[in-house]
C-alpha positions as CSV (number, residue, x, y, z in Angstrom):
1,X,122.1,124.5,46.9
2,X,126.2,124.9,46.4
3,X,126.7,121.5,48.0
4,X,124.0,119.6,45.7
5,X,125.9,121.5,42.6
6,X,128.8,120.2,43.3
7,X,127.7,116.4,43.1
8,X,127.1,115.0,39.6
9,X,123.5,116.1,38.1
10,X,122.5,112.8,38.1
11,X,123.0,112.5,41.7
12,X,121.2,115.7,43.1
13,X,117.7,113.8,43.8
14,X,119.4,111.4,45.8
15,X,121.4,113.9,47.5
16,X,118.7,115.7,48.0
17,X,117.0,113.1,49.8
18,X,119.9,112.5,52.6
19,X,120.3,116.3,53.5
20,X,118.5,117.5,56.3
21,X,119.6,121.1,55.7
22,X,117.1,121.2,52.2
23,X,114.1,120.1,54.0
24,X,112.5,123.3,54.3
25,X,109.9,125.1,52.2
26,X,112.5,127.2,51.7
27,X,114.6,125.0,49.9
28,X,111.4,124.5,47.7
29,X,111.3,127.5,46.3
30,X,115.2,128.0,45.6
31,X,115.0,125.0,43.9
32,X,112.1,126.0,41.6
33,X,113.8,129.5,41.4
34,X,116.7,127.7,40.0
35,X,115.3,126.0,37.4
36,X,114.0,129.2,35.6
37,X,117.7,130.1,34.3
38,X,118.7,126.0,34.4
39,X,116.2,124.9,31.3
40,X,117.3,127.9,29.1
41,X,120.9,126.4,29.6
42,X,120.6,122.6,30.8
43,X,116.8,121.3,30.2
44,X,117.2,118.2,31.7
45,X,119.1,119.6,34.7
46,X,116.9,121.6,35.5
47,X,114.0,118.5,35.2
48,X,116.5,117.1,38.1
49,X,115.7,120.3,40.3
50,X,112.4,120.7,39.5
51,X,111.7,116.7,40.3
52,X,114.1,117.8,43.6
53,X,111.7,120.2,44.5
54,X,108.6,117.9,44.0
55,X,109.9,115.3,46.5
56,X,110.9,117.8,49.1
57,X,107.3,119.0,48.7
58,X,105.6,115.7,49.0
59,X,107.7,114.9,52.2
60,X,106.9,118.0,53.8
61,X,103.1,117.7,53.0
62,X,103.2,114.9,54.6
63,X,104.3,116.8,57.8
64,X,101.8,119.5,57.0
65,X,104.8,122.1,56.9
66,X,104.3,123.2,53.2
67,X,101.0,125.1,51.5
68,X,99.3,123.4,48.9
69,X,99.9,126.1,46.0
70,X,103.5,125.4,46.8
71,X,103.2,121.9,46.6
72,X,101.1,122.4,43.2
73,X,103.8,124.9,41.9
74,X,106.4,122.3,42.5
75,X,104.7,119.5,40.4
76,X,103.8,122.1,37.4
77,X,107.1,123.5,37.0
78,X,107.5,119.5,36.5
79,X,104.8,119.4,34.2
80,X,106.7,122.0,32.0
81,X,110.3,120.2,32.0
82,X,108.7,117.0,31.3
83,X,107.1,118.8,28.2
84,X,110.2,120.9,27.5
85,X,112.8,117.5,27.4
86,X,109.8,115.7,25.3
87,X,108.3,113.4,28.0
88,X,104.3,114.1,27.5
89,X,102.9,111.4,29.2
90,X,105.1,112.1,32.4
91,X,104.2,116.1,31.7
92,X,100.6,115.1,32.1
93,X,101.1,113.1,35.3
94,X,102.6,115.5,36.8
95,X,100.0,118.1,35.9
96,X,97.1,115.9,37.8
97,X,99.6,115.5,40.8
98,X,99.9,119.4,40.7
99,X,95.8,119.6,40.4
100,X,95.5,116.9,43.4
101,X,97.8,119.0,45.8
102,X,95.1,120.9,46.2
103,X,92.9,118.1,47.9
104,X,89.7,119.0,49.6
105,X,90.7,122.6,49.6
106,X,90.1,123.5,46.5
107,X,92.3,126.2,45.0
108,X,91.1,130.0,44.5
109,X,90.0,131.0,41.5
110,X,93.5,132.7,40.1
111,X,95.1,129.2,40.9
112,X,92.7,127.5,39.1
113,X,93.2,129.6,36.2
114,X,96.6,129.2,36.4
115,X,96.5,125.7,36.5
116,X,94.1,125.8,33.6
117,X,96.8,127.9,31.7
118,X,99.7,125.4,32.5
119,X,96.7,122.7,30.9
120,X,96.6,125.1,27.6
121,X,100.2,125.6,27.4
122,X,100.8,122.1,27.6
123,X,98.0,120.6,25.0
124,X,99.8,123.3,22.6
125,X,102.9,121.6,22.0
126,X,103.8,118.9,18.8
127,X,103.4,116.0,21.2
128,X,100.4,116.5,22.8
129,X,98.1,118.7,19.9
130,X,95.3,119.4,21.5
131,X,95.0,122.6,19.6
132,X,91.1,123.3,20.0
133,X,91.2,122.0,23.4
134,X,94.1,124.3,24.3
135,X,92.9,128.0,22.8
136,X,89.4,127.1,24.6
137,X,91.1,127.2,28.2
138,X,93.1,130.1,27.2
139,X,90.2,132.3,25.9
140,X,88.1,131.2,29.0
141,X,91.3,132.1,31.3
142,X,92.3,135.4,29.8
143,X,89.6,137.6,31.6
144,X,90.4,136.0,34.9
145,X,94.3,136.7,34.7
146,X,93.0,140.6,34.0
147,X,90.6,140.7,36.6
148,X,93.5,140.3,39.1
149,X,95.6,142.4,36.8
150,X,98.7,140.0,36.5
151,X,100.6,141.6,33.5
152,X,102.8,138.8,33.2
153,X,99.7,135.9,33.0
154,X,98.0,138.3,30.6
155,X,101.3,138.9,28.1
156,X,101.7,134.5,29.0
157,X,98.6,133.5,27.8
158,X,98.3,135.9,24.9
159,X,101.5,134.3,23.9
160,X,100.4,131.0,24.3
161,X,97.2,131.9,22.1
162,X,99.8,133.0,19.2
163,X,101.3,129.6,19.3
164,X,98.4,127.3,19.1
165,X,97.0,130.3,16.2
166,X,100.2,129.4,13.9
167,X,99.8,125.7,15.1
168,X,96.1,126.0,13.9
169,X,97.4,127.3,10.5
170,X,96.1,130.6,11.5
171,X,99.3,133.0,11.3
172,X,97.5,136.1,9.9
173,X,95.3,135.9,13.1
174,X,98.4,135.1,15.5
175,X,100.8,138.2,13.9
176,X,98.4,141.4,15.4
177,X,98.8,139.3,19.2
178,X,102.3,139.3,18.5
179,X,103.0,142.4,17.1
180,X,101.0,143.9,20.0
181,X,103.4,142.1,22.5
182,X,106.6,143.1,20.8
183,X,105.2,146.4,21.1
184,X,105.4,146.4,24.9
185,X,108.5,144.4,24.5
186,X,110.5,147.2,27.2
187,X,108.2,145.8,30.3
188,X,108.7,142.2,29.4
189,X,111.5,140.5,31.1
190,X,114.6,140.4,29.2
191,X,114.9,136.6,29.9
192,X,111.8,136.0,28.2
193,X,112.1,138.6,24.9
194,X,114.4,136.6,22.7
195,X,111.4,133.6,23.1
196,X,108.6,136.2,21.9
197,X,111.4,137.9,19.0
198,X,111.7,134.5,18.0
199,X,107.9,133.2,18.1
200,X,107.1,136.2,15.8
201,X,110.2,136.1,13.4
202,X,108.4,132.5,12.5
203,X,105.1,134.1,12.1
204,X,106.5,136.6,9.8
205,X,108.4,133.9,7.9
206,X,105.6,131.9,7.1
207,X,103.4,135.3,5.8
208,X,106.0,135.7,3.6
209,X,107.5,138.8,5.2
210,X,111.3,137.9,5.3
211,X,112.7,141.1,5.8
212,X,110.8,141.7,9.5
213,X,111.6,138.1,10.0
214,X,115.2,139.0,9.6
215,X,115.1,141.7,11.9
216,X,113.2,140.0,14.5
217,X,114.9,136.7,14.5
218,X,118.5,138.5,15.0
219,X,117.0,140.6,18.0
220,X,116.4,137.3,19.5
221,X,119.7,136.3,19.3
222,X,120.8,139.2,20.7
223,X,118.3,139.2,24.1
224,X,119.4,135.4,24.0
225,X,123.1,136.0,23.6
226,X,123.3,137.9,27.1
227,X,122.9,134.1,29.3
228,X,125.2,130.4,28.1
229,X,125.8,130.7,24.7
230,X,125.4,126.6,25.5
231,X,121.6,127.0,26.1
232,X,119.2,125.5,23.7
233,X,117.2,129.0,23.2
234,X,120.0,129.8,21.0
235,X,119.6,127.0,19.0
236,X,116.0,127.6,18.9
237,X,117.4,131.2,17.7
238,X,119.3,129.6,14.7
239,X,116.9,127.5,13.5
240,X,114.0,129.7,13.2
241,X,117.0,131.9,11.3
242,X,118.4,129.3,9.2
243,X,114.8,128.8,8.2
244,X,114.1,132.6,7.1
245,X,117.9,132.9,5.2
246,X,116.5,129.4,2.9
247,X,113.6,131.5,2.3
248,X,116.0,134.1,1.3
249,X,117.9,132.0,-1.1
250,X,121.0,131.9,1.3
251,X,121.0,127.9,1.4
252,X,124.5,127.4,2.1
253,X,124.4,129.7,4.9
254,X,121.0,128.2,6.1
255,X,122.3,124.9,6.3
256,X,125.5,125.9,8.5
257,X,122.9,127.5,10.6
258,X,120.6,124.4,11.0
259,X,123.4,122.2,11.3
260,X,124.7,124.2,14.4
261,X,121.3,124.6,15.6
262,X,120.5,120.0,15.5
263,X,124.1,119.9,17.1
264,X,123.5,121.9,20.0
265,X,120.3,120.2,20.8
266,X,122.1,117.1,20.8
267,X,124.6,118.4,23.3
268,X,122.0,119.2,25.7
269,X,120.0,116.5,25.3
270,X,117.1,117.4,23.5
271,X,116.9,114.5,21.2
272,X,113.5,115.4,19.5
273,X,113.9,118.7,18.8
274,X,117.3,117.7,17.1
275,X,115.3,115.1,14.9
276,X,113.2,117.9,13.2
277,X,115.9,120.1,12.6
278,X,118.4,117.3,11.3
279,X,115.1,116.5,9.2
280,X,114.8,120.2,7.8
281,X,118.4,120.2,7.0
282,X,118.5,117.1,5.0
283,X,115.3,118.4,3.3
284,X,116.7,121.3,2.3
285,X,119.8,119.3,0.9
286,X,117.2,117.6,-1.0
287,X,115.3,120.6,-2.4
288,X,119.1,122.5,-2.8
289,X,120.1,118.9,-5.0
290,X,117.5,117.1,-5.5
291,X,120.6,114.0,-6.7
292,X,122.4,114.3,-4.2
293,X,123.2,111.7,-1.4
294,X,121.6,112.5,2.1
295,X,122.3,109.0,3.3
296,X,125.0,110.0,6.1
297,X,122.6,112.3,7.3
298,X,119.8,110.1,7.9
299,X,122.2,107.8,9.3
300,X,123.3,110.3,11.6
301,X,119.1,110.8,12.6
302,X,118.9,107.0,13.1
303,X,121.7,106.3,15.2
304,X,121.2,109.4,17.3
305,X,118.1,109.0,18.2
306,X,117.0,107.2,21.6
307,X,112.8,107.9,19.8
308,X,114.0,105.1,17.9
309,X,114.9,101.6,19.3
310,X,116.7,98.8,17.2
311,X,113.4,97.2,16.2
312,X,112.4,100.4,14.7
313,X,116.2,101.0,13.2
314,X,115.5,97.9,11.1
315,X,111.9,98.8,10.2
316,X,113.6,101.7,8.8
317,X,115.7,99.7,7.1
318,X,113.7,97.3,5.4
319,X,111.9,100.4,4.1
320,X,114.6,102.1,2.0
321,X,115.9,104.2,4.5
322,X,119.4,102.8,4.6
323,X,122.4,104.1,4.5
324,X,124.0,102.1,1.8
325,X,122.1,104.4,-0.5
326,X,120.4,107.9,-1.8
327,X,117.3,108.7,-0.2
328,X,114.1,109.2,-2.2
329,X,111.5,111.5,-1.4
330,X,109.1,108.6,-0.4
331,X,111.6,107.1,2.5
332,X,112.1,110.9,3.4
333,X,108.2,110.9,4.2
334,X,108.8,107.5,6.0
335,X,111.5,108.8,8.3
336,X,109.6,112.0,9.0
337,X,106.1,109.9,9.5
338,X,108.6,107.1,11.8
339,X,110.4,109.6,13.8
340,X,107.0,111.6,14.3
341,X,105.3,108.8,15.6
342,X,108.2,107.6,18.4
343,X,108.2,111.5,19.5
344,X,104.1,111.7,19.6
345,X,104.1,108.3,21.8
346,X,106.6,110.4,24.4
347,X,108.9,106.9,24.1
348,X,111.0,107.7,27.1
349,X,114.8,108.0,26.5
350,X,117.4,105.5,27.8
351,X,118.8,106.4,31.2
């Protein structure tokens, strides 16, 4: 592992490949140990491990020296970066290439479920929306995860089902799952509680409860603080809060707060995610003045993003959303419906 770090992150798969010292099961699972803490810092670094770890698998099931539930862990911690870095089509590939591993064994009933669950999770985020779909597997997959008593599947899944609730427009349904969770914050691990602190401060936000969305939204920060204060869970952190201090009537202060929050997912790579906060801020320059001109900013959005290619820059263009001039609400909704669309589609970014 300390001689693929020092090669260039791009390089690790083919370094990878070449060393005969990582071809071990072993070597598997340090990888995919790895990329736990490497996608709260470095998302698409840790994609390069997790893809790492997928090809050592393959190689070794070829040889028969690996398990299948490895092999099948390997491809659905893929599944999750793909998702994470906003690649769905390539997170759903790699989903049927972790249900395949199995072959003609077919996996016990807790791997099942778990695949199941990483089917749920997945089908709950913006660019997949399979919302129904999703809280259908989760409620069928909740009872199984308590059968075998795995606390951390249970507090996952429930979780999970307080996403695709808010998602669903349901947020006084999702707040009791979430409060409950908070509750029994102390046994959760601390890498994981500035993710839940966060989840709920946007629940609370939305139900109009600003002050508990203050509190909670700052606790994240603080469990999130503790890793890289370059990691994009932070910026998650500042959004959510730049959100609730708008709601507040701190604009000024939200609007430093977004803008820190789009810049830091454009220095780790996260290109979509940075196009809706860069949208929220420039809608909230809007609402703030509604004359004022917003035209840098949705500049900024077009040239930055790789969702976007130069056919779609000029179909922008041609439909007021230049920036020669003030943006009206109408190419606003354009640019929101444009980038939307490119994101949904999983366009792959430029290499």
């Amino acid at each position: 592992m300390n001689d693929l770090r020092a090669e260039p992150w791009s390089r690790w798969r083919s370094a990878a490949q070449t060393d005969p010292r990582l071809q071990h099961p072993a070597s598997v699972r340090a990888l995919l140990a790895s990329c736990d803490h490497e996608y709260r810092v470095a998302p698409h670094q840790s994609l390069q491990l997790a893809l790492i770890a997928a090809d050592l698998a393959v190689a070794l099931s070829r040889k028969r020296q690996i398990s299948p539930s490895l092999l099948s862990s390997a491809w659905r911690e893929c599944c999750a970066l793909y998702a994470v870095c906003g690649l769905p089509d390539d997170a759903l590939r790699s989903l049927a290439k972790a249900e395949e591993a199995f072959g003609e064994t077919k996996p016990s009933g807790y791997e099942q479920a778990v695949l199941d669950h990483t089917r749920a999770w997945l089908y709950s985020k913006p660019d997949v929306h399979r919302l129904d779909e999703a809280l259908r597997l989760l409620d069928s997959r909740l009872p199984v995860f308590r059968r075998y008593a795995s606390a951390a599947r249970v507090r996952s899944v429930e979780q999970n089902r307080a996403v695709v609730l808010m998602r669903l427009g349901r947020d006084a349904d999702a707040l009791p799952v979430l409060e409950e969770l908070l509750a029994a914050k102390e046994a959760i691990p601390s890498t994981d509680r500035g993710e839940l602190s966060r989840l709920a401060a946007e629940c609370y936000r939305r139900l109009g409860f600003l002050s508990r969305a203050s509190e909670t939204v700052l606790a994240a920060l603080v469990e999130d603080s503790k890793g890289d204060e370059l990691g994009y869970q932070l910026a998650l952190d500042r959004w959510i809060l730049g959100k609730v201090r708008a709601a507040e009537g701190d604009c000024e202060g939200a609007l430093d707060l977004l803008k820190t929050a789009a810049e830091s997912m454009e220095e780790v790579g996260l290109d979509d995610t940075a196009l809706r906060i860069w949208l929220d801020y420039v809608e909230m320059l809007k609402e703030q003045d509604p004359e004022i001109d917003v035209s840098v900013y949705l500049g900024h959005i077009v040239e930055r993003s790789t969702k976007l290619d130069r056919k779609q820059r000029g179909r922008l263009s041609s439909s007021g959303v230049s920036p020669v001039s003030a943006f009206s609400a109408e190419a606003l909704d354009f640019l929101r419906r444009e980038v939307q669309a490119r994101v949904s589609q999983g366009h792959r970014r430029a290499n």
